[in-house]
C-alpha atoms as a printed R data frame, in Angstrom:
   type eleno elety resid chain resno       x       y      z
1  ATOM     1    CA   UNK     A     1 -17.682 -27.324  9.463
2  ATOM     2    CA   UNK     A     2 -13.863 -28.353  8.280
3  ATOM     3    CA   UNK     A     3 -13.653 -29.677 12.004
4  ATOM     4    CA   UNK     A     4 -16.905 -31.910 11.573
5  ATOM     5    CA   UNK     A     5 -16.277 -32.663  7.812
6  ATOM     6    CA   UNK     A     6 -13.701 -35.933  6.996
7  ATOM     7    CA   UNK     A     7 -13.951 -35.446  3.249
8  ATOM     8    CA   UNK     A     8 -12.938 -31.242  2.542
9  ATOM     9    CA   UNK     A     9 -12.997 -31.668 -0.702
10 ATOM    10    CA   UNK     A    10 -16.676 -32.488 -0.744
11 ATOM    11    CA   UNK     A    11 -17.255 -29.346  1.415
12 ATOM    12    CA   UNK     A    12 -15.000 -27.548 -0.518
13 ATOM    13    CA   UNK     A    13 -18.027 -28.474 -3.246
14 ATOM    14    CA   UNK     A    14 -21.006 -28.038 -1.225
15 ATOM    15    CA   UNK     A    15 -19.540 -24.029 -0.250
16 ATOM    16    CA   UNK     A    16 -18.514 -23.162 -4.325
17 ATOM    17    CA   UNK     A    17 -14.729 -22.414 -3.179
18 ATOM    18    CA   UNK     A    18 -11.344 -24.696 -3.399
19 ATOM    19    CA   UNK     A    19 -10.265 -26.565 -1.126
20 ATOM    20    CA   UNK     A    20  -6.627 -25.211 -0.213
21 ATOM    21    CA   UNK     A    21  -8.299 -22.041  0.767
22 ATOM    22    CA   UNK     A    22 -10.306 -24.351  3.355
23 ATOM    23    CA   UNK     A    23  -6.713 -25.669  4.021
24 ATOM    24    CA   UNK     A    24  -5.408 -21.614  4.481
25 ATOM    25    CA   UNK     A    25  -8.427 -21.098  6.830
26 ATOM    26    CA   UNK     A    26  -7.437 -24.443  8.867
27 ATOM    27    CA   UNK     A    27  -3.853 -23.085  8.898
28 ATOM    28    CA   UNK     A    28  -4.635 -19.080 10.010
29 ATOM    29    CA   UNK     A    29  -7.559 -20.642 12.550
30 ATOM    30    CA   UNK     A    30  -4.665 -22.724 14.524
31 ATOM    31    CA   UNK     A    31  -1.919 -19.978 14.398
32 ATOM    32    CA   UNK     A    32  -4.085 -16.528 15.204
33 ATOM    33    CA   UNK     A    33  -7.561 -18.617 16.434
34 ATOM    34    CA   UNK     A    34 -10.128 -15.728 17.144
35 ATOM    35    CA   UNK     A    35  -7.995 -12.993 15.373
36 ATOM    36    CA   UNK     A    36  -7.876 -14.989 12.395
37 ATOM    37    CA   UNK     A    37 -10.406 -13.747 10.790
38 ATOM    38    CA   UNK     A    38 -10.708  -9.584 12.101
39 ATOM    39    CA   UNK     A    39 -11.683  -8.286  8.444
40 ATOM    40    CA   UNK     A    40 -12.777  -4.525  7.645
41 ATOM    41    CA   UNK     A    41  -8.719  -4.246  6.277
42 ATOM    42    CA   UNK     A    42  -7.658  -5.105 10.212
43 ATOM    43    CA   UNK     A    43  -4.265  -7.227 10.637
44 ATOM    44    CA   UNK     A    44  -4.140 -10.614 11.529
45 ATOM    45    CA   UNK     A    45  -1.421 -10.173 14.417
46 ATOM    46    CA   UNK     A    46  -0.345 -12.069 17.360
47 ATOM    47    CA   UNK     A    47  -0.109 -10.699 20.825
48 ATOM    48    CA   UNK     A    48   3.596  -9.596 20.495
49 ATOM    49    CA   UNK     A    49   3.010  -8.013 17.457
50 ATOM    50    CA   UNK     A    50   0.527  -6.084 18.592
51 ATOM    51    CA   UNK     A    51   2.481  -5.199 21.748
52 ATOM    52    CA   UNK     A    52   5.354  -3.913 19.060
53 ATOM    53    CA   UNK     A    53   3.321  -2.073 17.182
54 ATOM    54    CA   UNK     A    54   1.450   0.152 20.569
55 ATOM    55    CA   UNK     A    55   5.033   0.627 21.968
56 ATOM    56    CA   UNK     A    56   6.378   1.934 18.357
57 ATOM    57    CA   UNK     A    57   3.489   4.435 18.502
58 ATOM    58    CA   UNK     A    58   4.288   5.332 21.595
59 ATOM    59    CA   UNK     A    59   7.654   6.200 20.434
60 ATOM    60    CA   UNK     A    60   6.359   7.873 17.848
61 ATOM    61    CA   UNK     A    61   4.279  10.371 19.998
62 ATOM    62    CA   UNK     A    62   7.211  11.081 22.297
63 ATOM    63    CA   UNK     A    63   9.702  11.681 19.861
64 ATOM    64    CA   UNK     A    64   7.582  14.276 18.127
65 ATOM    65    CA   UNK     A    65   6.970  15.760 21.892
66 ATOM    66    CA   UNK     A    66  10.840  16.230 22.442
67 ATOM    67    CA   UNK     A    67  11.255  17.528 19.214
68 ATOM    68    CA   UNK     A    68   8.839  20.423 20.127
69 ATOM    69    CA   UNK     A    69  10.123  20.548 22.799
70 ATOM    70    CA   UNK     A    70  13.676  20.908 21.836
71 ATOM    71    CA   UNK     A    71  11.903  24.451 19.793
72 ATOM    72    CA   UNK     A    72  10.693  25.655 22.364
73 ATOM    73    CA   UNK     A    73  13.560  25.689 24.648
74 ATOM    74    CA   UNK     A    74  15.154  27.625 21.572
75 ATOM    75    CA   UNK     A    75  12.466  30.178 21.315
76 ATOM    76    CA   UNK     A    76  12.299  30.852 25.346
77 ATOM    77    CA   UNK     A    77  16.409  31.373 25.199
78 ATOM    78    CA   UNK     A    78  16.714  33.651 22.928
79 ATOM    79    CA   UNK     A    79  17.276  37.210 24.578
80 ATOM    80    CA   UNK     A    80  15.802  40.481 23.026
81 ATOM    81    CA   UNK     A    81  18.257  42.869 21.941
């Protein structure tokens, strides 16, 4: 509608909200366009980001796998005496 719309402030009107937040929308739209708007408490992020944060859980994951793994080299060295 903002795209079809010369006068926003009208349509800012006609929809009961003010017209910077039709601005905002404008504004996310061109920087994230479909993932603008991903609601149910999802992050707006771009590609990279969302690279990022896969290859920090990643590291996560592995991290915890070498620390277990570090313990159980320790258990299976010990010798019985």
């Amino acid at each position: 509608l903002s795209k079809d719309r010369k006068n926003l402030s009208e349509l800012a009107r006609e929809l009961g909200i003010k017209v910077t937040l039709l601005y905002k929308w404008r504004k996310e739209f061109e920087a994230f366009e479909s993932g603008s708007f991903p609601g149910n408490g999802n992050l707006k992020l771009t590609p990279e980001q969302a690279h990022i944060g896969d290859l920090e859980r990643k590291l996560k994951d592995i991290e915890l796998e070498h620390s277990i793994l570090k313990k159980a080299i320790g258990i299976f060295s010990k010798t019985d005496r």
